[in-house]
Structures are given as C-alpha cells and as structure tokens.
C-alpha positions in Angstrom: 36.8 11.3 64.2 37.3 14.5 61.9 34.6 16.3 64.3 36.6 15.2 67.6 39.8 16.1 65.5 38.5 19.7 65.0 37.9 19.9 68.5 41.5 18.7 69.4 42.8 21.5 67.0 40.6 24.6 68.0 38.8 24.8 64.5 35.5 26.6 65.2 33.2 25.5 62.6 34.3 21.6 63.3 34.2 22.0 66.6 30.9 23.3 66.2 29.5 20.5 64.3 31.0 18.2 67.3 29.1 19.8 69.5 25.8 19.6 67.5 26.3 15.9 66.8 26.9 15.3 70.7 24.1 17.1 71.6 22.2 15.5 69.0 23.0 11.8 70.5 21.5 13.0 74.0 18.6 14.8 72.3 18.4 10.8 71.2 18.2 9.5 74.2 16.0 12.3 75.8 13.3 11.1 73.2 14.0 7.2 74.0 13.3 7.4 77.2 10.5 9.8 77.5 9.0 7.8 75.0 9.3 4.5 75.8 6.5 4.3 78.3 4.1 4.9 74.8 4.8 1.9 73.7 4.5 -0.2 76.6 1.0 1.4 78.4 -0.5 -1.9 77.3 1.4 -4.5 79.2 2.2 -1.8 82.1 -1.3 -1.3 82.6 -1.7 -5.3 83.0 1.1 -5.5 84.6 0.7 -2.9 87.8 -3.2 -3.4 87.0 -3.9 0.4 86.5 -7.2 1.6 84.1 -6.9 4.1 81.1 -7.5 7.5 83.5 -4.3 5.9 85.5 -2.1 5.8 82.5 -2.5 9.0 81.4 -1.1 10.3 84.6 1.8 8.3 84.8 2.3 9.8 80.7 1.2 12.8 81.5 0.8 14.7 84.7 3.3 12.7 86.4 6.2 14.0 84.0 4.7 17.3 83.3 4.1 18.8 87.0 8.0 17.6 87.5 8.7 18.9 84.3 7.1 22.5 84.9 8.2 22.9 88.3 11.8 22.7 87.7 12.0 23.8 84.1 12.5 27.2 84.7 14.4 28.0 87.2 17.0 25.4 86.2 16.9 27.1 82.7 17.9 30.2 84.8 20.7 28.8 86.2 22.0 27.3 83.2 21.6 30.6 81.4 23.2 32.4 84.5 26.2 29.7 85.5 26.5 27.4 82.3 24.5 25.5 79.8 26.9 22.1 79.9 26.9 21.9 83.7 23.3 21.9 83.9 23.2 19.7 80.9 25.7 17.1 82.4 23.3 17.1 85.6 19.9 16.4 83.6 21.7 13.9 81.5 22.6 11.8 84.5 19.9 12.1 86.9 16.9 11.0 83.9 19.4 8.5 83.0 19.2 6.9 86.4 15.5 7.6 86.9 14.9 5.5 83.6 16.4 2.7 85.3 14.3 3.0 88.5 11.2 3.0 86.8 12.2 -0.9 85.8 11.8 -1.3 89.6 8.4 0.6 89.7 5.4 -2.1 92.2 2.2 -0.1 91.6 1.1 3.3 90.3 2.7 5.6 93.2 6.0 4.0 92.2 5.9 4.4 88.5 4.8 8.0 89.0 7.7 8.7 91.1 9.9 7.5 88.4 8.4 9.3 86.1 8.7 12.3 87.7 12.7 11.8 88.2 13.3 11.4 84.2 11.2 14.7 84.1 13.1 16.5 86.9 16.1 15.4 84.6 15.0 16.5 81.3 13.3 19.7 82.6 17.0 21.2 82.2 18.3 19.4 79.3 16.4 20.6 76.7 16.2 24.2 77.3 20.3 23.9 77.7 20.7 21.7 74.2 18.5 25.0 72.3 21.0 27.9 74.3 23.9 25.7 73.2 23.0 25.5 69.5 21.6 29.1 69.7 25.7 30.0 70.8 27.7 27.9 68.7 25.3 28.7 65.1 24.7 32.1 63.6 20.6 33.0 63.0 21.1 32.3 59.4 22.0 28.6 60.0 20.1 28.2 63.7 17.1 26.8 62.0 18.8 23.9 60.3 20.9 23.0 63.3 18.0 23.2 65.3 16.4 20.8 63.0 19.1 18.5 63.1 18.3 18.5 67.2 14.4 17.9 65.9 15.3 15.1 63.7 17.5 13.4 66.6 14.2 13.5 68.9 12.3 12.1 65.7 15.2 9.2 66.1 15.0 8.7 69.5 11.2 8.2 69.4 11.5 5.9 66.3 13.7 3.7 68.2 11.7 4.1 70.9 8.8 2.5 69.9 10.4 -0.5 67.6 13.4 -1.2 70.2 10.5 -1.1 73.1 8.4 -3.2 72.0 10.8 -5.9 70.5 12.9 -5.5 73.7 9.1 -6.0 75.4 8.2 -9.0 73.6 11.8 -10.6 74.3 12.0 -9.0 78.1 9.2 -7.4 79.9 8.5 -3.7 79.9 10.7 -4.1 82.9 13.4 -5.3 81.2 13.1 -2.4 78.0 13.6 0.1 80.8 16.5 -1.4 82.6 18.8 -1.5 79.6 17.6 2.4 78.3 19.9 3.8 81.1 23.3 3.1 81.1 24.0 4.8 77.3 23.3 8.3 79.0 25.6 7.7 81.8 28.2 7.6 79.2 27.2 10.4 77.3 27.0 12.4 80.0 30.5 12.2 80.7 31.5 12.2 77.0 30.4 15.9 77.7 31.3 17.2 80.9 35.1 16.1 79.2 34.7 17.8 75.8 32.1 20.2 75.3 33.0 23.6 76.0 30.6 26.4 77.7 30.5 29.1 74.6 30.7 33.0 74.5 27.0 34.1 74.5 25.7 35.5 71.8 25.6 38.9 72.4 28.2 41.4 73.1 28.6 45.0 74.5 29.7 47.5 71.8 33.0 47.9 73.7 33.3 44.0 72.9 33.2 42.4 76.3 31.0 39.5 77.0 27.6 40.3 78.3 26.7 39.5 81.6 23.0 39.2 83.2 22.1 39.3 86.6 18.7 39.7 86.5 16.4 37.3 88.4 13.7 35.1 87.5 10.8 37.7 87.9 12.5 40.1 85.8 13.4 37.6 82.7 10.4 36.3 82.5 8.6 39.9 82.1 10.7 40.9 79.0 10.2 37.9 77.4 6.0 38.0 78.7 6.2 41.8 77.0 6.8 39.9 73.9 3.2 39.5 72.9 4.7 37.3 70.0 5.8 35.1 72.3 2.9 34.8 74.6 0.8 33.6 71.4 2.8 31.4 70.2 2.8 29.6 74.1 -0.8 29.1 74.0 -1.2 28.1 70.7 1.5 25.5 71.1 -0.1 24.3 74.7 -3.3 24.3 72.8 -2.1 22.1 70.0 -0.1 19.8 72.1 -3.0 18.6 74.2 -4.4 17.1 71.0 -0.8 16.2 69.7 0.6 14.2 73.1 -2.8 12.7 73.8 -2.6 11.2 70.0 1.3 10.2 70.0 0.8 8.6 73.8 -2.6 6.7 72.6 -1.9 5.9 69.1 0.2 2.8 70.2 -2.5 1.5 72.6 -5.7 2.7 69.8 -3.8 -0.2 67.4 -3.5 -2.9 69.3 -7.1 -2.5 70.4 -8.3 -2.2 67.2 -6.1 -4.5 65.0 -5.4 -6.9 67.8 -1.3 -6.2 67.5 1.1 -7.5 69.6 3.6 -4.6 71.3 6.1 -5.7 68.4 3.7 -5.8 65.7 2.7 -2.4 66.4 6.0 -1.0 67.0 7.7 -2.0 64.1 4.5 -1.1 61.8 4.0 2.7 63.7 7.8 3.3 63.7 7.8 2.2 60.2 5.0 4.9 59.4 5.9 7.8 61.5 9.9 7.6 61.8 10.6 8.4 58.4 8.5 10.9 57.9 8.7 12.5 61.5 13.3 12.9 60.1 11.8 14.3 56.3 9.7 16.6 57.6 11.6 18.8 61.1 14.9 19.2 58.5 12.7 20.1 55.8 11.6 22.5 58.4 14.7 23.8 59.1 15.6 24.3 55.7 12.3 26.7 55.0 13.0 28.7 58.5 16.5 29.4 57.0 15.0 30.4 54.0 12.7 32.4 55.3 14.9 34.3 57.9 18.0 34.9 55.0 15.0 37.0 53.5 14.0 38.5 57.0 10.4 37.1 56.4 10.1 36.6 60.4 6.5 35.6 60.2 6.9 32.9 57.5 8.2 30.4 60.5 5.2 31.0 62.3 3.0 30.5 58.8 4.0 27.0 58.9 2.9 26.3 61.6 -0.4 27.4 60.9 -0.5 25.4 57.7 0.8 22.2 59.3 -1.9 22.1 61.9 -4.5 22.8 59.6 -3.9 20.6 57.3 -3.5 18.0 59.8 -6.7 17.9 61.2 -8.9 15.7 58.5 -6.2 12.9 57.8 -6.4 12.5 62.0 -10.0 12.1 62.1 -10.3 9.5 59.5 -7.2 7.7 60.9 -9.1 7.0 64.3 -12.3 6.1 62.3 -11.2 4.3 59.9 -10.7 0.2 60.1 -8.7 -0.3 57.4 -5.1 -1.1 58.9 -3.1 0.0 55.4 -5.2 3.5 55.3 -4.7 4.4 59.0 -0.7 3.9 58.5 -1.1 6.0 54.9 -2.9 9.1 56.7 -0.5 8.5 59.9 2.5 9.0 57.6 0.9 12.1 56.1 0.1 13.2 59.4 3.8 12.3 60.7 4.7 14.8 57.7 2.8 18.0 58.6 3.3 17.4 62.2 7.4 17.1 62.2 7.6 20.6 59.6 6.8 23.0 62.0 8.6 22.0 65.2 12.3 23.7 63.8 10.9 26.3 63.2 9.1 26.7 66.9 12.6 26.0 68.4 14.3 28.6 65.8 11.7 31.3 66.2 11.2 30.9 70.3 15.2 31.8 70.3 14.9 34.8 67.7 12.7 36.1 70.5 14.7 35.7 73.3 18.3 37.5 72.9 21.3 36.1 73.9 21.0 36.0 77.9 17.3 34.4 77.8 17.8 31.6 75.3 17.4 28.7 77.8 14.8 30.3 79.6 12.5 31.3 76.5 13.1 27.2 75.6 12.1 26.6 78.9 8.9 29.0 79.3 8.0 27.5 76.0 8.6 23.7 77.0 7.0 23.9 80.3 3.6 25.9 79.4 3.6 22.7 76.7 4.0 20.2 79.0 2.2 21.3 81.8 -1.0 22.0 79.8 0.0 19.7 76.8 1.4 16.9 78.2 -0.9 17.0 81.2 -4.1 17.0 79.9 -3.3 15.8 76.5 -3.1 12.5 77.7 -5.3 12.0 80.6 -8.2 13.7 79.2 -7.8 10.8 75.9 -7.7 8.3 78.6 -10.5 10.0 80.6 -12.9 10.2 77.7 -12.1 6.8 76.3 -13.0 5.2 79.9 -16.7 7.6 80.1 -17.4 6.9 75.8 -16.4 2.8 76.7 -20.4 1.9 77.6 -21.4 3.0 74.9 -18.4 2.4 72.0 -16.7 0.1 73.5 -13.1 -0.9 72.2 -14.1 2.2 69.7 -13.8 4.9 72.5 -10.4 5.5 72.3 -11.0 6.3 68.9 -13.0 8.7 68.7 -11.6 10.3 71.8 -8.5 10.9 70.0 -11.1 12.5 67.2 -12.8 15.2 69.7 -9.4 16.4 70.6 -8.5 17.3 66.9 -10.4 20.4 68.1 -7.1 21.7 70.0 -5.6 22.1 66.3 -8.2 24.8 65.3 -8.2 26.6 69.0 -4.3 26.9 68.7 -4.2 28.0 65.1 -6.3 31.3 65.9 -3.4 31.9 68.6 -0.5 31.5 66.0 -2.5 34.0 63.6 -2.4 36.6 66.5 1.2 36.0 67.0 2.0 37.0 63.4 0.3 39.9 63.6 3.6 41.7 66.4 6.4 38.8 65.2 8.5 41.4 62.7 8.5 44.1 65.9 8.9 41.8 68.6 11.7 39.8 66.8 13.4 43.5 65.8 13.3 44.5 69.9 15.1 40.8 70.8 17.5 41.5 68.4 18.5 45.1 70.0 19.0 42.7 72.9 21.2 41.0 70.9 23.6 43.6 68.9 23.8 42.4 65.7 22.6 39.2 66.6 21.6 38.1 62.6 25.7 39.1 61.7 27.7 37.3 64.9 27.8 33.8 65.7 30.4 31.1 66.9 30.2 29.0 63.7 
C-alpha cells in the first residue's frame, strides 16, 4: 500500500519500487507457466501417449521457434512505441494460451499451445529488462535486475511444488486450467498503473531521444559489439546443457527413485528454490559492486566461474543413486547456476544504450532459446531414447551427463568476450550520455 501510495503521490523512487514489484509478480507468472510443463512430462507423456524425442519438442522447439520468431521484432516495437503496451499484450495472450493447453488431444495440439504462451512471452521479457533498465540508474540496475531473477526463481519454485500437488489432486489438465486467470488480472493491474518512462538517454539540449531506426540497422550496432556477440554464444552454448537438465531433472527422479509428481516436486523445489532466490540477488549484489568500481568485466567473470564450477557436482548428480546426495549436489548446483544470470541481464543492458534495451534482451533471449531451449531439451530426450537398449531407465542419466560439455564450450566464448567488454561497454555508454550518472530512481 506505501508503493501504490507513492505512485498516487508522484514520488519517484516509490513509484519506482511499484513498478519493480509489479513487474516482479508477472516475471512470477512468466516462470509458472513456462515451467509447469517440467513437472508434468511424466503424466503428459501417458496421458497424450507421446515418447521422450516427443516431449522435448513440445518443451523445447515448440516454445522456442515461437519464441525466436517474434522476439525481436516485438522487442522493436516495444522499444519504438512503448514497453507497457507490449507488455500488457504478452501478459494476456500467454495467459490465455496456458489455459488452452488444458484443452490440448494429442501432440499437434499441445504444440500449438505451447507455441501461443511463447508468442506471449517472446515480448514480455525483453519489455520487463527496458522497463527496469528506465526506472533504475546503472549503479542499482543489477540489484533490481536481480530482484526480476529472483521472481522467475519463485515462479519456477511454485511451479514445480504447486504442479505437481495440483497434478496429484487434478490432472495435468487441471494444473494448467487454474495457472491462467492470475495473469489476466495482472495484466490489467498494469495497463491502469504503470507508466511508460522517459528513456534513458537524453540529447545534450535535454530533449528525450527518439530512434527511428529499423530492425536491420539496430541489430548491426549492437552485432558490432563483439562483447555482445560472445556472450550470445556462450550463453546459447550453456543453455542447451542448462534447459535440457532443468526440463529432465523432474522426469530423471521419478525414474530413478520411483517418485510420484508430488514427491518429486516438493523434494526438487525444496532443493533448488532456495538456493535458485540466494544465489540471482547475491548476484546482483556482486554486479553492483563490481560496476560502482567500473570493473565491467567482473560480471562476465562470474559467469565463467559459475559454469565451471558447476560442471563436476552435475555429473555425479546424474550418476549417482543415492537420493540425499543428488538433492545435496543439486542445491550446490542451484547455487552456482542462479549467481550469474543478474549479472547477464545487467551486463546485456550496459551494452545496449538507452534505445536498444528491449531489443539487446530480446537478441539475447531468442539466440538462447532458439538454440538453448531447442536443442537442450530434445537432444536429452533424443539421446536418452538411442542410450535406452543399452542403459535402460539409466539413459536419461547419463544423457543429461554428455551435455555438461556445453558448460566448457560456452566458457571459452565468455573468456573472449572479456577480452572487448571495458571498450564495448564505454561505446554503449556514448549512446547513452552519461548513462552511469542519470536514472529515473
């Protein structure tokens, strides 16, 4: 009530912090229902009767080909005509997509559906990074951007321990039916109180900026970035092994622990949600500290240190069969993976400048999930069906293993990145005019 109170009253920091908690409720939901299909692949795949290779295309391609199709030029228009509109739209349409997919009869159905809660999301998130970018100065965009993090980390908690209790008590039907209706009220919440902010940069006569450039044209600064280009392989690289293990891990326990959807969620969400909130804030926190010190490779060093580090707890979490031990290395895992992903968010909108913020979020989303979220996925479920003659209920397992490789191949990328970071970030910054000093909050 003190937030909304702010916002009644025109006070610009609490107003701000309204903002970032509304946003952080749909960044809540965003997660939920992406998510939710994780936990449920086993009685899905019963229940439509679809094989392993099947699933991962409904959890992968099927979201990311929507997903990358419309990410960016909906991120254009949002950076062109106004973050909140765009927003308000993705808000409502994967809202009532999630509900559709209740009503999903075989595997072209469900993929359809999936693809609608994409085509939503493809221009929410880049919108919720610009609108964060606007409303916090550099020096604080790291933690806001974690708080955005640790809202996703929420959503996916309560994904997988309210979908698979709301599975046991009503069908995977059922858990998607009743995921819809909260973001049909958020998104009007929105459309009635958010504001559209002044961008980030202004001329040096003090009028707003304005950018007409196309499509084309954006994306070539930003490509000229070599920075940035890095840093989009080496995430797309790191997420193939990173989606195909969050999608699977679900599924890889109640194969090898023989788990009920229930059991599992409330066990996995017990391992990974607390750690997956600890560790993007924490995150935040050391990308603020690192930027007030204009150390602008030191985000991108933490990356490098969380995926290496992650690689040997993974490999004995899939081989292992002792149940406590694989939720002890998943919750150290669930600590190095959450660290890095504020500052990704805070360092991909250091490098974009004031009229490319949803765009840069957008390029950088979409190479992830077209490559990451695509293949991730259905190359787990691929391998697990051609190692199954031979390992049997083990092959998921050790699929997930191989694909720990993806870590190593994205780290060398994140190295090369460091090496043009401090010039590239500089050049943005020109963009910006004084970016690092101005800022709504």
């Amino acid at each position: 009530m003190a937030a909304y109170e702010a916002w009644r009253t025109g006070s610009r920091r609490g107003y701000s912090q309204y903002v970032l908690g509304i946003l952080g409720l749909i960044t809540v939901l965003d997660y939920y229902d992406r998510s939710l299909i994780s936990i449920l692949i086993e009685p899905i795949e019963r229940g439509l009767h679809l094989d392993d290779a099947q699933i991962g295309l409904l959890t992968g391609v099927a979201f990311a080909f929507a997903y990358g199709v419309f990410g960016i030029p909906l991120a254009r228009l949002a950076d062109r005509y106004g973050r909140v509109r765009i927003l308000t739209a993705g808000v409502f349409v994967w809202s009532v997509m999630t509900v559709v997919t209740a009503r999903a009869v075989g595997f072209a159905t469900m993929a359809l559906a999936r693809s609608g809660v994409a085509l939503g999301e493809a221009g929410a998130f880049p919108s919720i990074q610009a609108l964060v970018s606007d409303y916090f100065p550099v020096y604080r965009r790291g933690t806001a951007l974690s708080v955005i993090g640790v809202c996703g980390g929420i959503g996916l908690t309560f994904a997988l321990a309210g979908g698979g209790m709301l599975n046991d008590w009503l069908g995977w039907r059922g858990a998607f039916l009743l995921s819809g209706a909260p973001g049909l009220v958020l998104a009007v919440l929105l459309w009635l109180t958010v504001r559209e902010p002044a961008r980030g940069g202004v001329s040096p006569a003090g009028e707003s900026r304005s950018d007409d450039r196309g499509v084309g044209a954006s994306l070539r600064i930003l490509m000229g970035r070599r920075s940035f280009v890095h840093l989009c392989i080496g995430l797309a690289l790191v997420c193939i092994g990173a989606y195909a293990q969050s999608t699977w891990t679900p599924a890889f326990l109640m194969r090898t622990y023989h788990f009920s959807t229930g059991e599992v969620g409330a066990y996995y969400s017990a391992a990974v949600g607390p750690g997956t909130l600890i560790s993007i804030f924490v995150g935040g926190l050391l990308n603020d500290w690192f930027l007030r010190r204009r150390h602008y490779a030191g985000p991108v060093w933490i990356l490098v240190a969380a995926f290496a580090l992650m690689v040997p707890p993974a490999i004995v979490t899939y081989l292992t069969r002792d149940f406590a031990l694989a939720m002890g290395l998943t919750l150290g895992t669930t600590l190095l993976g959450g660290i890095w992903v504020a500052p990704l968010y805070a360092v991909v909108q250091s490098l974009a400048g004031p009229d490319l913020r949803a765009l840069a979020a957008a390029v950088a989303s979409v190479i992830t999930s077209v490559i990451g979220l695509s293949a991730g996925p259905y190359v787990a479920g691929l391998l697990s069906d051609l190692l199954a003659p031979r390992f049997g209920a083990r092959s998921l397992g050790i699929s997930l293993c191989l694909l720990n490789a993806t870590y190593v191949m994205g780290i060398v990328h994140f190295l090369l990145a460091i090496r043009t970071i401090k010039a590239d970030v500089a050049e943005a910054e020109g963009l910006a005019i004084s970016s690092c000093d101005r800022g709504t909050a």
